[in-house]
Phi, psi and omega in degrees: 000151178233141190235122205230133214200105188298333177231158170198178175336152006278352212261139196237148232196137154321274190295351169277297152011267184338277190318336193277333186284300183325313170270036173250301172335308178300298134004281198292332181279014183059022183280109155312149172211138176230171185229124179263094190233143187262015169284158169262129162329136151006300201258003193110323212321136170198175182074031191092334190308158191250108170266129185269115163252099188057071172052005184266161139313127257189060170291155183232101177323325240265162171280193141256124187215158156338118175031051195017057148332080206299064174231119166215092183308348163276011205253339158345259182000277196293310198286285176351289224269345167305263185331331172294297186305342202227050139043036168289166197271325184192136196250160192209120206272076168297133147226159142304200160260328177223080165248074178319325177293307185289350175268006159288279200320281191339309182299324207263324174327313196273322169268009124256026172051058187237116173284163219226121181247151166205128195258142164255127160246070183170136214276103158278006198288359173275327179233039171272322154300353153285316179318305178316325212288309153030268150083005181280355174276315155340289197266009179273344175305290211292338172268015181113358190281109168284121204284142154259161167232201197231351173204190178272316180296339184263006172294306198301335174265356175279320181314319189281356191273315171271344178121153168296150169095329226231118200279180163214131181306192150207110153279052208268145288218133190255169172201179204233100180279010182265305182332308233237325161296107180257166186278142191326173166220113163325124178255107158282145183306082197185205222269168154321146213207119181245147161221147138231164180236131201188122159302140191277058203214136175357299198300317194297328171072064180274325202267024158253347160325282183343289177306304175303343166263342192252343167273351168282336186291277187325300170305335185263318195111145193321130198057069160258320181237164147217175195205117163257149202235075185254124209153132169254169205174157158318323211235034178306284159015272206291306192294336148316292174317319179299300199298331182260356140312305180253046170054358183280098150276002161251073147234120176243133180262108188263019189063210180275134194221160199269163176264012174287300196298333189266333164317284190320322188262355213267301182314321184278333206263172172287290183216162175266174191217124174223089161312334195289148180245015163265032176290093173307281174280272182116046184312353167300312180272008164302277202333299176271000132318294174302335162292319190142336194310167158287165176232143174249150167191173185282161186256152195099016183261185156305320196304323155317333173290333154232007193254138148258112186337092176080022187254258158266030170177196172200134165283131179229162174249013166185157185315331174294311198295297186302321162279005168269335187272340190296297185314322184285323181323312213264033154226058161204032167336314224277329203275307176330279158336275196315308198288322182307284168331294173334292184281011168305272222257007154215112177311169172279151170269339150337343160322141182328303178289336194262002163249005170289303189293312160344265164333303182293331175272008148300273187325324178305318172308308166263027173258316208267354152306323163311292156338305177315000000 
């Protein structure tokens, strides 16, 4: 199997996470896998070079580019004959919303009649008329690639996008639930302990996070909540500075953390937070689900694939909303508890073996399309 991805390890990401977990899974499911990437190695490695990542193999595609952009337009030639040359069975595509590589691989995949799966991680519906007026989408649909999305909501505008007749998956993003489920914690008495995990960048809406805990702060009353923020970004600055305007001091950003340390930190908190409302999935907020928190998140997201209104989290449609569930949570430990149990004692169905398996009947899928 090839699994072809414009980023991957060293560089870190939903899909690069994803993919590395998937071909070790895969790996364990006894699956060969090598990975095609237009990243660069640990060490610089680029130009083809071959890397070992946790035993798996690592072309690493990449070019020299502007702040090593995982972009390379030469790299078609070398892939064709790398994909030929090594008798894979099936290529299996991550894309985005703007992935030059991997819609390389696809062309190239499809014009060596290798059959070809591709998972979307990411909400099209803001730039599904251009994909139409376009149309590569259509027509790689239509030559056989079998399409996935990463939930049903980020399925649906793709769905309208290949067309009647023509199917789509739902592939979603694994986690490893024995890793990420800990042993009870004594909940001490004190403010409500709000956490997210968020590149610190515009789409994720960290400084509207902000604002929106302080209007949940303000309504229930002073030392009610606390927020820890973990995540690095582009837009660290402006949410420092927000935070230091506005006086909160119980917000703390501790940065980018391993993931044993943000297990660790998932344990002490109450409840998680996902403000984006362009959320293909959200795997930060599986994880802390799968440790127990409640999840507050937005509704038209990904976040429906595990989270339920008032089951174990609560979906809200807009920032007032969330900061009226933030406020009420924090007089109501009774409510909290009952959603942490819940999601205690009912595992995610997202587990790893059961999206391995996934993945393989996606491949099963686009071999016998082939056929077709």
């Amino acid at each position: 199997m090839a699994l072809l991805s414009d980023c991957y390890l060293p560089r870190l990401g939903g899909i690069e996470v994803q993919t590395h977990d998937l071909a070790q899974h895969l790996r364990r499911a006894r699956h060969e896998v090598e990975v095609f990437t237009a990243t660069r190695g640990v060490g610089g490695e680029m130009h083809g070079a071959v890397t070992q990542v946790d035993g798996v193999p690592v072309h690493r595609m990449a070019a020299r580019m502007p702040w090593e952009l995982p972009v390379n337009p030469f790299a078609p030639v070398e892939l064709r004959r790398r994909l030929v040359a090594g008798g894979f069975d099936v290529a299996h595509v991550q894309t985005g919303v703007v992935s030059p590589f991997a819609w390389d691989a696809t062309r190239v995949a499809l014009g060596i009649g290798l059959p070809t799966a591709m998972t979307w991680h990411c909400m099209l519906a803001g730039v599904a008329p251009a994909f139409r007026a376009a149309g590569f989408v259509r027509r790689w649909a239509a030559r056989g690639v079998a399409m996935s999305a990463v939930s049903d909501v980020a399925a649906a505008p793709l769905r309208r996008l290949v067309g009647p007749g023509r199917s789509v998956g739902v592939l979603p993003n694994g986690i490893d639930v024995q890793r990420w489920a800990v042993a009870p914690v004594t909940r001490e008495p004190g403010p409500l302990r709000l956490v997210t995990a968020m590149r610190l960048a515009a789409r994720k809406r960290p400084t509207a996070l902000v604002e929106l805990v302080a209007d949940a702060a303000r309504a229930a009353g002073a030392g009610s909540v606390s927020l820890t923020i973990l995540g690095e970004g582009p837009d660290r600055r402006k949410v420092e500075g927000l935070v230091h305007r506005l006086g909160l001091d119980w917000v703390s950003l501790p940065g980018r953390v391993s993931r044993d340390e943000l297990r660790e930190r998932y344990a002490v908190a109450d409840v998680y937070l996902s403000p984006a409302r362009l959320e293909s999935f959200g795997i930060a907020a599986l994880e802390a689900r799968t440790v127990g928190l409640p999840v507050i998140g937005r509704s038209g997201s990904g976040l429906g694939e595990f989270v339920t209104d008032g089951v174990n989290g609560l979906v809200v449609s807009s920032d007032s909303q969330m900061a009226a569930a933030i406020a009420k949570l924090a007089s109501s430990p009774e409510e909290v508890a009952r959603m942490r149990t819940w999601n205690v004692t009912h595992p995610p169905t997202q587990d790893w073996p059961h999206v391995a398996a996934l993945a393989v009947a996606e491949y099963e899928r686009a071999a016998d399309l082939v056929r077709r």
